[in-house]
TORZA-494392 format. One line per field, with one value per residue (C-alpha): residue number from 1; chain; z, y, x. Coordinates in steps of 0.5 Angstrom, whole numbers, plus 500, padded with zeros to 3 digits. Example, Ala and Ser with C-alpha at 12.3 -4.5 7.8 and 13.67 -1.06 7.14 Angstrom:
pos [1_2] $
unit [A_A] $
pz [516_514] $
py [491_498] $
px [525_527] $
end
This chain:
pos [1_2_3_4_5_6_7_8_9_10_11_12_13_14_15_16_17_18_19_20_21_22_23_24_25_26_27_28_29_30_31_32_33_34_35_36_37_38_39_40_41_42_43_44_45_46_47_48_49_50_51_52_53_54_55_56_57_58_59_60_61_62_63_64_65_66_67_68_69_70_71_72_73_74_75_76_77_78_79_80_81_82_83_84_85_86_87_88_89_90_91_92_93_94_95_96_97_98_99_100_101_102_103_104_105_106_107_108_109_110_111_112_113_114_115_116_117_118_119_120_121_122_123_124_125_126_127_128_129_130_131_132_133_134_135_136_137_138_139_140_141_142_143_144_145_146_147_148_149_150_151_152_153_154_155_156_157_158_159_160_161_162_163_164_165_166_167_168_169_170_171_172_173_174_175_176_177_178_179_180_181_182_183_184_185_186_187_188_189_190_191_192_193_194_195_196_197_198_199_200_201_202_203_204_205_206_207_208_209_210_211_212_213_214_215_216_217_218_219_220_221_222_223_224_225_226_227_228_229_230_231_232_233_234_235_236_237_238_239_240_241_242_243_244_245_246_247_248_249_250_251_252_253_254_255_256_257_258_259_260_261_262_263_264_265_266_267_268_269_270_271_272_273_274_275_276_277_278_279_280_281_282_283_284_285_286_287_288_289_290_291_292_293_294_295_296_297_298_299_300_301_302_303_304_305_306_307_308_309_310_311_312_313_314_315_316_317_318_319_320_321_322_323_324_325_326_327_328_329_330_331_332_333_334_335_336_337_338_339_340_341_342_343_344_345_346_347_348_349_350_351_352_353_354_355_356_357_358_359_360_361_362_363_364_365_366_367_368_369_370_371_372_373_374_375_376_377_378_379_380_381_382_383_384_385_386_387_388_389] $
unit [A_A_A_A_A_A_A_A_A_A_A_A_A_A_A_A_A_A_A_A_A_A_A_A_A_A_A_A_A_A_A_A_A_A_A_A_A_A_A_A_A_A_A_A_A_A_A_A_A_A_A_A_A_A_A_A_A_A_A_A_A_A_A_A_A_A_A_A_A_A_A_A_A_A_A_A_A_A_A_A_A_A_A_A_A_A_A_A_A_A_A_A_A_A_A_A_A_A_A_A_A_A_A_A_A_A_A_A_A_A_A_A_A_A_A_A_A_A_A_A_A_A_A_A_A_A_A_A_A_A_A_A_A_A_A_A_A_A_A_A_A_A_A_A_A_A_A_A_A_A_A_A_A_A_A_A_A_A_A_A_A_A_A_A_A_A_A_A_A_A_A_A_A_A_A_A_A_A_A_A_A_A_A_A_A_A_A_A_A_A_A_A_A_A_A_A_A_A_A_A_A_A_A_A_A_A_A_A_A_A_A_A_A_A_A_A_A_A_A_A_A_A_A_A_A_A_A_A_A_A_A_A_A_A_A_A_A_A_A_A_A_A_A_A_A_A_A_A_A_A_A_A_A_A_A_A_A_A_A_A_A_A_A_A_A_A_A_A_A_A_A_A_A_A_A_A_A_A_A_A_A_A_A_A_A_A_A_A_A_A_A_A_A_A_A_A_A_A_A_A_A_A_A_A_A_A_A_A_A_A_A_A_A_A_A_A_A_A_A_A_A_A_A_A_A_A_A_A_A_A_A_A_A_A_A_A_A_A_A_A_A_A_A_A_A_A_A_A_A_A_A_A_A_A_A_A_A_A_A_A_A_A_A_A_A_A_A_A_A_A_A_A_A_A_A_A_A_A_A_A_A_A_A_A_A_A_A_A_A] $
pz [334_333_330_323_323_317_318_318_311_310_309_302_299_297_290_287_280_279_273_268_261_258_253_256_254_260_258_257_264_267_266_269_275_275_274_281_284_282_284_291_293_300_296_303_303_295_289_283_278_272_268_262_258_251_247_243_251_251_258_257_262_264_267_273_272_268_274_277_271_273_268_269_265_263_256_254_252_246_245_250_249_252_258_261_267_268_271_275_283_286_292_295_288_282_275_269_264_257_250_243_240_248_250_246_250_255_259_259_266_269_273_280_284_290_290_285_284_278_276_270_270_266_262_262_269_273_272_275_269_271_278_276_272_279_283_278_280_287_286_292_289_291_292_291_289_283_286_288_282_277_280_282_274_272_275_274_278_283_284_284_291_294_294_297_302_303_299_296_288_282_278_271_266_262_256_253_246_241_243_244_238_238_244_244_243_250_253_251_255_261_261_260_266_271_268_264_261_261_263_263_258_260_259_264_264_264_267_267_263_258_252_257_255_258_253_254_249_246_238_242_245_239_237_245_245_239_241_248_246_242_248_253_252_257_258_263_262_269_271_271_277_279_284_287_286_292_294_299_299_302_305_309_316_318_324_320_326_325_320_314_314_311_308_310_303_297_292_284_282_273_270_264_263_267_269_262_259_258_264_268_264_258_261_266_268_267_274_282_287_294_299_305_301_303_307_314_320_319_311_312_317_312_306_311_313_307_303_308_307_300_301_305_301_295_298_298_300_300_297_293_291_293_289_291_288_293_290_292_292_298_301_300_298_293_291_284_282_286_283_285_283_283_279_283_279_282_282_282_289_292_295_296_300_305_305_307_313_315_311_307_300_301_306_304_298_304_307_301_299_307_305_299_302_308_304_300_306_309_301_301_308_305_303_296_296_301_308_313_320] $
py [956_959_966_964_957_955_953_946_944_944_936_933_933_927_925_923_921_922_918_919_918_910_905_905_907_912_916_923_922_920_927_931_926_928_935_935_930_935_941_938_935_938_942_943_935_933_935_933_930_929_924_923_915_917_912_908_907_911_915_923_928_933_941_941_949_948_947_953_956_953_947_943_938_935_934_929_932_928_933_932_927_920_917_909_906_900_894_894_895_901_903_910_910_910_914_915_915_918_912_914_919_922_918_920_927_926_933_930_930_924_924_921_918_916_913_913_916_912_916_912_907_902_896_896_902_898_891_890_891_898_895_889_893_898_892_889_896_895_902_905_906_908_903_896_891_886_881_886_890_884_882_888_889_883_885_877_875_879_877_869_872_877_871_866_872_871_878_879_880_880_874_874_870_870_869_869_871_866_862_867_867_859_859_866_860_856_864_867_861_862_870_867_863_866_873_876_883_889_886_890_887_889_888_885_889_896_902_908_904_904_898_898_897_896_890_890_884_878_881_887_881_880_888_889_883_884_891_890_884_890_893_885_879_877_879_879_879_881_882_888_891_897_899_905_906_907_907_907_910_905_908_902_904_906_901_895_891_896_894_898_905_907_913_916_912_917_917_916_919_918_922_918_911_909_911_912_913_920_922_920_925_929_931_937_934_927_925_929_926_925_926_922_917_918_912_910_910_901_901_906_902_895_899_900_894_890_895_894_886_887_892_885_879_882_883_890_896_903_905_902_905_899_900_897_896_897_894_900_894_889_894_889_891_887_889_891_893_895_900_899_907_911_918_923_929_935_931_925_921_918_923_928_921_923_931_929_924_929_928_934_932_934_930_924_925_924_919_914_917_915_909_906_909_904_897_899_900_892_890_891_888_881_876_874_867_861_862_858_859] $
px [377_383_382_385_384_380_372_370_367_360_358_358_352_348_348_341_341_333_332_326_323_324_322_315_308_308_315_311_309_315_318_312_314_321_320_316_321_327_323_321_328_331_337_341_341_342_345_341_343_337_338_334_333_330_325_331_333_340_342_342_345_339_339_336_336_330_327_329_326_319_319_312_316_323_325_330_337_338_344_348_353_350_353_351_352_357_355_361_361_365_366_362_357_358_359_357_361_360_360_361_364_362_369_373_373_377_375_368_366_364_357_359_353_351_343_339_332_328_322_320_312_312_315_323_323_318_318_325_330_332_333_337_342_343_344_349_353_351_349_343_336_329_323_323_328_328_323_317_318_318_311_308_308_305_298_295_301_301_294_296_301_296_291_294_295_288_286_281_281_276_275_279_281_287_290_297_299_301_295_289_286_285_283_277_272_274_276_269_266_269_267_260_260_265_266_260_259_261_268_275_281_288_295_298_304_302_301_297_290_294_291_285_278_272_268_260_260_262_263_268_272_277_279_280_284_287_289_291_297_300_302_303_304_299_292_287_280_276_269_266_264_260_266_269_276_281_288_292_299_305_311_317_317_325_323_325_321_316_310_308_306_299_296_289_285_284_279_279_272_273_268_269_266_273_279_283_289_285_282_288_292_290_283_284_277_278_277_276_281_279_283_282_276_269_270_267_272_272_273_278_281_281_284_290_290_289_294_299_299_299_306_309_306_309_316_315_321_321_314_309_301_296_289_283_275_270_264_258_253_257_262_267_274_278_285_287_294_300_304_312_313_307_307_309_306_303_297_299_295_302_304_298_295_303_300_294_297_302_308_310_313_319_320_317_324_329_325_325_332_334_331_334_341_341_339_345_349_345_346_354_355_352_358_359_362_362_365_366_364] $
end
């Protein structure tokens, strides 16, 4: 290089929305998982830009600085002017632009992005909404796509396809909203002969144990019902068994011939009578986690192997927590739930099953970004319209 020839420029840094908050019960989560998502991202290699979705569903600019400040959790800047995302393709990522008064500023800059990051649980930022509005932008995002998200939040949905995908599940019965209270005669036959109590009453749609109730007899059935179709539309009423809790985190592998990777299993131990809304995140001591599981070598192996036909029957990308009963009595695995974006808090099981397998948490961010950065580039590769061959 010539003594006074200029340096060559350092790379751009990749922009990463991390999107956070929600209309969803577990919004106040969300913004614990975004403040350790920001305070682990590889700074050398992205540039974070926080954005906040408040109750009401407006898009707010955040300050990362707080994380450098040691924030535990990011709050929703509802002072700052709101911005949006135009459903609009644009080559090279997208912006955000303010709305409202906000546009009317024309100083105001725009937020221009590269790949987004949610880190939003729950209805409206898990269920594939969040994602087909990104998808309209042909914006890349992290974790999986439209279809697996839709399913993965409905729980008894998600149960019919890993099914037929010969996984193993607890019996249940369903019932829907409109309908359930003509029907509690002929439902409260069915649990009596295929279910029986103790028996769990869940919103088919939510997170976090959230409208969960444990129900141990016939007279509890209606306000547990009553209570869980404030939060769904559907339910599911399933049997009761005495189980331990096991999960198993799911990353894409970066082979796309290669098969899903699995984590070592870990552990949910509640030390409440299950594992509530409460013990997950209001009681310090709600729960011990285990990592890896208590498991012998062979039922290790099965929950991988049945986590990693779950991630595939579901068309799961990117990332997904793939949670199993095992029944204490038979040692069968059954499998529960699949969530598309697990917490990502300090003691959120995901990425502490990764560490304990090997994969640090910064890094694990740069692989599910590097991830969602090559679909997007496959996605906009695909011809839109007819052309003949």
């Amino acid at each position: 290089m010539a003594p006074n020839s200029p340096s060559p420029a350092a790379p751009r840094r990749v922009r990463v929305a991390v999107l956070y908050g929600g209309r969803s019960g577990e919004h106040e989560i969300s913004l614990q998982s975004a403040a350790s998502v920001l305070r682990n991202l590889d700074r050398e290699r992205f540039e974070a830009i926080p954005i906040a979705i408040d109750k009401e569903g407006r898009w707010h600019p955040g300050d990362v600085a707080l994380i450098d400040k040691g924030a535990r959790t990011l709050p929703v800047f509802k002072d700052q002017p709101p911005v949006l995302l135009p459903p609009s393709p644009r080559a090279g990522g997208a912006e955000l632009v303010p709305y409202g008064e906000a546009a009317l500023q024309p100083r105001l800059p725009l937020l221009a992005v590269d790949v987004v990051f949610p880190v939003m649980h729950g209805t409206l930022c898990e269920d594939g909404a969040i994602q087909g509005l990104l998808e309209l932008a042909e914006l890349p995002y992290v974790g999986c796509g439209v279809l697996a998200s839709a399913v993965g939040m409905d729980k008894e949905v998600a149960k019919r396809l890993a099914q037929a995908a010969a996984l193993p599940i607890v019996p249940y019965v369903l019932a829907r909203s409109g309908t359930w209270e003509a029907e509690l005669p002929a439902i409260s036959a069915r649990i009596e002969q295929s279910l029986g109590y103790p028996c769990f009453v869940k919103p088919v749609s939510c997170g976090s144990s959230v409208g969960v109730h444990k129900v141990k007899s016939a007279a509890a059935l209606r306000p547990a019902l009553a209570d869980a179709f404030r939060y769904d539309r559907k339910v599911l009423i399933e049997k009761a068994i005495d189980a331990r809790e096991i999960e198993v985190a799911v990353l894409q592998n970066p082979d796309p011939s290669g098969p899903p990777l699995c984590s070592v299993a870990g552990e949910i131990n509640p030390r409440h009578e299950f594992y509530s809304y409460q013990a997950k995140y209001l009681d310090e001591n709600g729960a011990e986690l285990l990592i890896p599981a208590r498991l012998l070598p062979d039922q290790m192996a099965a929950a991988q192997r049945l986590a990693a036909a779950a991630f595939t029957a579901l068309e799961c990308e990117g990332m997904a927590r793939v949670d199993f009963f095992l029944d204490r009595k038979t040692g069968e695995l059954y499998f529960n739930e699949i969530n598309t974006i697990p917490g990502f808090t300090s003691i959120s099981m995901y990425p502490k099953m990764w560490e304990a397998s090997g994969l640090p948490y910064r890094e694990l961010l740069t692989r599910l970004i590097e991830l969602a950065l090559r679909r997007g580039g496959e996605q906009r590769k695909l011809v839109r319209d007819y052309a003949a061959v």
